[in-house]
N, C-alpha and C positions, 0 to 999 in steps of 0.2 A: 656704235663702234664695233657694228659687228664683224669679227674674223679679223680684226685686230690684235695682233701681239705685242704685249711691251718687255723689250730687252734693254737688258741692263748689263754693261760694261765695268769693267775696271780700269783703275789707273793702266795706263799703257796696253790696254789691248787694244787688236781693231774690227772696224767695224767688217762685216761679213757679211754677204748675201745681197742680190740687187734688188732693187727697190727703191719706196722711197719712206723716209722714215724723219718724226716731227722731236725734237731734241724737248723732253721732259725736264730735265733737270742733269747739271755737270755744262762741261764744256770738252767740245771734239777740236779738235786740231785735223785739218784739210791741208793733206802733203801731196805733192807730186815729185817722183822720183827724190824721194825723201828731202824736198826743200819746202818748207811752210809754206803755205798761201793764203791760209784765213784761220783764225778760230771762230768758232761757232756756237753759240747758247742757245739757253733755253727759248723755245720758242722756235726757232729755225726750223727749214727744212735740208733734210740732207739727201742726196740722189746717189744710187749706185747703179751703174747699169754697165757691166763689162760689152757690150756690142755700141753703146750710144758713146760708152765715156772710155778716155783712157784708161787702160791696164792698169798704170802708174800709178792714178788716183787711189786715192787710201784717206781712211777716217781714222783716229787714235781717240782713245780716251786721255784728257786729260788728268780726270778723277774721278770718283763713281757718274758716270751717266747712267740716264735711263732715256729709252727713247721709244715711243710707240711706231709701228710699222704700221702704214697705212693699207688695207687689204686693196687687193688690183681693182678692184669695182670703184673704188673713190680716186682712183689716179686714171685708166685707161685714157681717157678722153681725151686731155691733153699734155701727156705723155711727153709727145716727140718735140713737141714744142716749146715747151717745159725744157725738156736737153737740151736742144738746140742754145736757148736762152742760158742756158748754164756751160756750157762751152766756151758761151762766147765772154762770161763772166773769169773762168779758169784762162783764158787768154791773156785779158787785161791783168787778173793777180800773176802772169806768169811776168810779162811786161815791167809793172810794178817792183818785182821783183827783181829783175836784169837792173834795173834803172837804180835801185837801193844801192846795187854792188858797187855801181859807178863813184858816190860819195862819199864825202872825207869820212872817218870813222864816228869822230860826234854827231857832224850829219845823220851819220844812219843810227845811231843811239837815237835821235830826238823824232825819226821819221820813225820809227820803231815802236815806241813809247805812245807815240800819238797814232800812231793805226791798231795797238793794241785797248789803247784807251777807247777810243773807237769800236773796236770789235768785239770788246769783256767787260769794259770799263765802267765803274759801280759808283754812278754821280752822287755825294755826299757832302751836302751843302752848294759850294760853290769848287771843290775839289773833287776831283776823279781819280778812284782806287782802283789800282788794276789785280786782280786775281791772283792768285798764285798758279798758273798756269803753265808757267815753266820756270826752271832750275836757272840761276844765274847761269851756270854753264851751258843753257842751254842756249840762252838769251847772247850769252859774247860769240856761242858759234853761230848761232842768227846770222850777227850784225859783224860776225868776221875779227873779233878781238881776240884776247883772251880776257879770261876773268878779272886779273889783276888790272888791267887799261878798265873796266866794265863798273868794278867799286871804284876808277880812282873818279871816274867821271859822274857817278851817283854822288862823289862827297862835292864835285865842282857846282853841278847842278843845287845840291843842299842850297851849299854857300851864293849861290845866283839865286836866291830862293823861287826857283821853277817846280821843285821838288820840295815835299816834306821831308823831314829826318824821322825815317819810320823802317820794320824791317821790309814792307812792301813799298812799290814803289808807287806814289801818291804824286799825281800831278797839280799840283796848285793852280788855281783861277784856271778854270777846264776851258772856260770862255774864249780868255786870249790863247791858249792851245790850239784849237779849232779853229779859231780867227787867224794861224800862222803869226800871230804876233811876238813871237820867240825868236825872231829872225836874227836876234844877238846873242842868242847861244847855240846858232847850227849856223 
């Protein structure tokens, strides 16, 4: 790990400097023109390259990261091909995206809950915890509500027991989540 650096982030900073850099521990939030398009863990890789990738693109600390930078000898090679592949990835989350906005608002609560479960989500027995990775308000301006529409649909969810009654939001039987077998409560 020669000529290697590890930086470390705080809550709400961003990330800085292009390159490419492997996520140690924390979770990044991946924004373009500040609308979410993935969070990202430990383990991942992250790309910055202002000539390859949009300006727009931007990394935020969700909570303390650390992330080691890969020195340019262990990345050159395939580089461009690497962007490319990641381009075409920021496409489809932009996609993804448009197509979220289209649906009723529990719709995009349940499509919401399940791409984050998905993206952070911390399997625990046969349920899946998601993070604290963002603020209920951060979570109703996501999915285009307000807050108040945001708890009244976590207490309907309880009561459908798709959800735990906890203060994070815990997806019960992660199985049928993944399976889309929730299609009577979106």
């Amino acid at each position: 790990m020669e000529n290697n650096v590890i930086i470390e982030l705080q809550k709400g900073e961003k990330l800085v400097g292009d390159g490419e850099y492997i996520i140690l521990s924390g979770y990044l939030s991946c924004n373009m023109s500040k609308h979410l398009l993935l969070f990202l863990r430990e383990g991942e890789r992250v790309m910055l390259n202002d000539e390859l990738l949009p300006k727009t693109l931007e990394y935020n600390a969700c909570n303390t990261v650390r992330l080691l930078k890969l020195n340019g000898s262990m990345t050159d090679a395939l580089t461009g091909e690497r962007y490319r592949e990641f381009e075409k990835e920021l496409l489809s989350l932009m996609v993804e995206r448009m197509e979220l906005l289209t649906l009723q608002k529990k719709q995009r609560l349940v499509r919401t809950l399940l791409k984050l479960g998905k993206e952070v989500g911390v399997l625990e027995g046969e349920n899946c915890r998601i993070p604290k990775v963002w603020s209920q308000l951060e979570l109703a301006n996501y999915i285009n509500c307000t807050r108040e529409y945001l708890l009244c649909q976590k207490r309907i969810l309880k009561e459908e027991g798709v959800i735990l009654d906890s203060y994070q939001w815990v997806l019960m039987d992660w199985d049928k989540w993944v399976g889309k077998e929730l299609s009577h409560s979106i």
